[in-house]
N, C-alpha and C positions, 0 to 999 in steps of 0.2 A: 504494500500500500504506500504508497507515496506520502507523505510527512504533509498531514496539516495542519492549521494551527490548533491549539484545541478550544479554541474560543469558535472555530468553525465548526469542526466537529460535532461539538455543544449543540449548535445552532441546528446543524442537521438533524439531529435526535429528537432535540426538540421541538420543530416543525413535524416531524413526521409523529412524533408523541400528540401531536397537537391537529393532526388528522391532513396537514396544509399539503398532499400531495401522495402520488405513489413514487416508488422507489425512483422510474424515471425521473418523473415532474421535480424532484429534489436533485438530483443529479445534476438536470439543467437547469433550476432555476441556481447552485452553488458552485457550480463550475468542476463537480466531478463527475464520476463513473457511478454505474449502478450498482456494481461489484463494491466499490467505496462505499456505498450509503447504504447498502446492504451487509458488509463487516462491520460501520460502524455500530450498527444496530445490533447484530450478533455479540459483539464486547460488553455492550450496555445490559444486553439482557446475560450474559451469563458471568460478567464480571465485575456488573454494578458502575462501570466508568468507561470511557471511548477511549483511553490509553491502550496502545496497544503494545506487546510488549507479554514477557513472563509477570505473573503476579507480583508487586512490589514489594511481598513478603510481612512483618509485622510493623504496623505504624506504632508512630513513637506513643499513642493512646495506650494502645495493644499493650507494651511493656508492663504497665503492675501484673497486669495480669499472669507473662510470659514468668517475672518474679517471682511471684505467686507459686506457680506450679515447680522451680526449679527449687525453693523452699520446702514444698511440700515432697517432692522426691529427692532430697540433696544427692542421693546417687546415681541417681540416672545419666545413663549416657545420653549423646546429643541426639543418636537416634530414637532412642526411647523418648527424651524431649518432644521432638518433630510428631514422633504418632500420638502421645497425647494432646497435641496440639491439635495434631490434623482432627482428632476424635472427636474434641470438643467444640472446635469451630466449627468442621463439615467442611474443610479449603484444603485444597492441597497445600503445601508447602516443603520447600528444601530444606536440606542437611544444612548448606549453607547460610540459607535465610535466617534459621535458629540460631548460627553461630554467631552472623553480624548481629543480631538484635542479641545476644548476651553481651557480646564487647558493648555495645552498646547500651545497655542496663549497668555496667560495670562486674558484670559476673566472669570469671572465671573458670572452665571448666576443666580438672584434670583427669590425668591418667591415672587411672588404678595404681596402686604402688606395687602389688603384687606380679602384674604384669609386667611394668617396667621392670624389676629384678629379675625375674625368670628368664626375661628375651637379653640383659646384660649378661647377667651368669653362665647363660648356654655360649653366648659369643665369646667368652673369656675360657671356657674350658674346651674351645672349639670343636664342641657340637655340632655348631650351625654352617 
């Protein structure tokens, strides 16, 4: 899709929210494609916003909450994080997304200590 602004975008969704036209009649009265005002419409309805793009992951709102849950499981892994999340919300989201919204909370996640010894030890007694 070619980069609009999203003040137009806006504008398209909400003409056609507002009954002003079908998918053509909006295309040409805005200056795009029908395929264009037909994705935008598809984002709106399945991702709440006409950004397009991977889900922007947790807004900075979202954070007590994301606290919240990494308080209430202090040991959870960041996977285990991600699917209670995904559980409770009903959205997908990444491994990744969890991790920048912890740096971002100021949480810290470590490694097991148990782990890290095991996988030194073996490499020192050349195991591995």
């Amino acid at each position: 899709m070619r980069s609009l602004p999203l003040q137009l975008r806006q504008r398209i969704v909400e003409a056609y929210e507002a009954k002003e036209g079908t998918y053509f009649e909006l295309a040409q009265r805005f200056g795009a494609s029908e395929t264009t005002v037909y994705r935008l419409l598809r984002l709106k309805r399945e991702r709440g916003r006409v950004v397009s793009g991977p889900p922007s992951g947790i807004a900075d709102h979202e954070l007590p909450q994301l606290v919240r849950l990494a308080q209430d499981f202090p040991d959870a892994t960041v996977e285990e994080l991600r699917e209670a999340w995904v559980y409770l919300h009903r959205s997908s989201l990444s491994r990744s997304s969890i991790v920048r919204a912890l740096q971002r909370a100021g949480i810290a996640r470590k490694r097991s200590v148990a782990r890290g010894r095991a996988s030194s030890g073996a490499r020192r007694r050349g195991a591995v």
